[in-house]
C-alpha positions, 0 to 999 in steps of 0.5 A, spaced: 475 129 159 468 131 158 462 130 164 456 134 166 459 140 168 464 141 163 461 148 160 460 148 153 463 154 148 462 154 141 464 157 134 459 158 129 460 159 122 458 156 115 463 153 112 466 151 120 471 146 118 477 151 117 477 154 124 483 152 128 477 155 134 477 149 138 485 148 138 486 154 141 481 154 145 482 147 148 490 151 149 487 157 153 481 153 157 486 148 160 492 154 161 486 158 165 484 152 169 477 152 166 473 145 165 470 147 158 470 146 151 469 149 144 465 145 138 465 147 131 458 148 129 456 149 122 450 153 120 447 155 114 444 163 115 437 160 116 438 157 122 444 161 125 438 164 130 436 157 133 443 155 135 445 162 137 437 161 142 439 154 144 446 156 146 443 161 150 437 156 153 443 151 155 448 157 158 453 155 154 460 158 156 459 164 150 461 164 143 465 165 137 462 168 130 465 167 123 462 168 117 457 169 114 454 170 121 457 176 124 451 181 122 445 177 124 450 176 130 449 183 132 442 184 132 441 177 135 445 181 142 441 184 147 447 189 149 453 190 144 461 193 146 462 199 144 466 197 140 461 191 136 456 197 136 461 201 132 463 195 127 456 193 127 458 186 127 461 181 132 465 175 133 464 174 140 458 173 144 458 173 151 453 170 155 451 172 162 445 171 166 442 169 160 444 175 156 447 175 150 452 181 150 457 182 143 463 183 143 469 185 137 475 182 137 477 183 129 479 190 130 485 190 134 487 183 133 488 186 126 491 192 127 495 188 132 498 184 127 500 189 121 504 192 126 508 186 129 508 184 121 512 191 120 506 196 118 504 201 122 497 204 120 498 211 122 498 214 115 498 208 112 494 208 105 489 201 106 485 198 101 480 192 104 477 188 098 470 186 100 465 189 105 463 184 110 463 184 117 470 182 117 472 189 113 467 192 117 472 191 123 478 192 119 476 199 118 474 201 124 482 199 127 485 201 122 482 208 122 482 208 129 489 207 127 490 212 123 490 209 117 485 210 110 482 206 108 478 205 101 474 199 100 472 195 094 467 192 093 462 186 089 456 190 091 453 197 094 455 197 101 450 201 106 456 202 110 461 206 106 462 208 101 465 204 096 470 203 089 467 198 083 470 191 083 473 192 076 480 190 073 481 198 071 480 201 078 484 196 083 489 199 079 488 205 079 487 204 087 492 198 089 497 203 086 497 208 092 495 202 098 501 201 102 497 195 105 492 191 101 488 186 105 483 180 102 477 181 107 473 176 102 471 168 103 474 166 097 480 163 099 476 158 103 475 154 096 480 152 093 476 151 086 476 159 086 481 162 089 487 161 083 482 164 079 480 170 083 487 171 085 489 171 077 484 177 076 487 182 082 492 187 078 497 185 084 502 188 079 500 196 080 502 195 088 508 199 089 514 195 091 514 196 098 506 195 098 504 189 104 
């Protein structure tokens, strides 16, 4: 039941349509008693900075970020988390007294799962394929874990340095990962991703590789 003094929360995205957000928020908002909502709302780059002020105008309970949004998330904030300032992405905004402050959940939500998925980080060889926010955070937790990390990316990162995306040198790099990790949207179209998944030497991981 929705009524006027419902608080609303968002999660902002493009595309939205896969985020499971609203249930789970749903779930955690009536365990805590709290009378508020989570709408998906799906924003192209262009205007992501015009939902983000009139969620702020509105004093919306706060927000989630996914892609492609996590960048310009943290320039949008007036204060950041140590944690989001070290990642330079976020993926959640808390409003107080009008104020957007940035937080980073990625990082230990990641980690978190490789161990209770039976990957330790320390010591572990990682390597992220893509270079967005999301990666950002996933190097950050696994380094803080211990872990090293090589990325691999389509493009030139500002942030790290990174190994070319061709055949020959994932293969040269998977064969050392002990964890590889797809830290790219392309799963999200089904048109594409068969096609991608094909052309990653997935063959050259060790065997125990995860």
């Amino acid at each position: 039941m929705i009524r006027g003094t419902t608080r609303v929360a968002a999660v902002i995205g493009w595309p939205v349509e896969h985020s499971r957000s609203p249930q789970m928020f749903a779930a955690a908002f009536a365990a805590a008693g709290l009378d508020a909502v989570m709408i998906p709302i799906g924003v192209p780059p262009d205007g992501f900075a015009q939902v983000v002020g009139a969620l702020r105008a509105m004093r919306a309970l706060g927000a989630s970020v996914t892609l492609p949004h996590k960048l310009a998330a943290a320039a949008l904030c007036d204060e950041l988390s140590p944690a989001a300032r070290a990642i330079g992405a976020v993926n959640c905004i808390e409003l107080s007294g009008g104020r957007l402050i940035g937080h980073n959940t990625d990082a230990p939500g990641f980690t978190d799962a490789a161990i209770a998925a039976g990957c330790a980080p320390r010591g572990a060889r990682c390597v992220l394929l893509g270079a967005g926010g999301a990666a950002r955070a996933v190097a950050h937790g696994l380094e803080a874990a211990g872990a090293t990390v090589t990325v691999i990316a389509r493009g030139t990162p500002t942030w790290c340095a990174a190994e070319p995306w061709s055949t020959p040198a994932m293969a040269d790099v998977f064969a050392r990962a002990d964890l590889l990790v797809d830290t790219t949207p392309i799963a999200l179209d089904a048109a594409t991703e068969p096609a991608y998944t094909d052309a990653l030497p997935l063959a050259a991981l060790p065997p125990a590789a995860m």
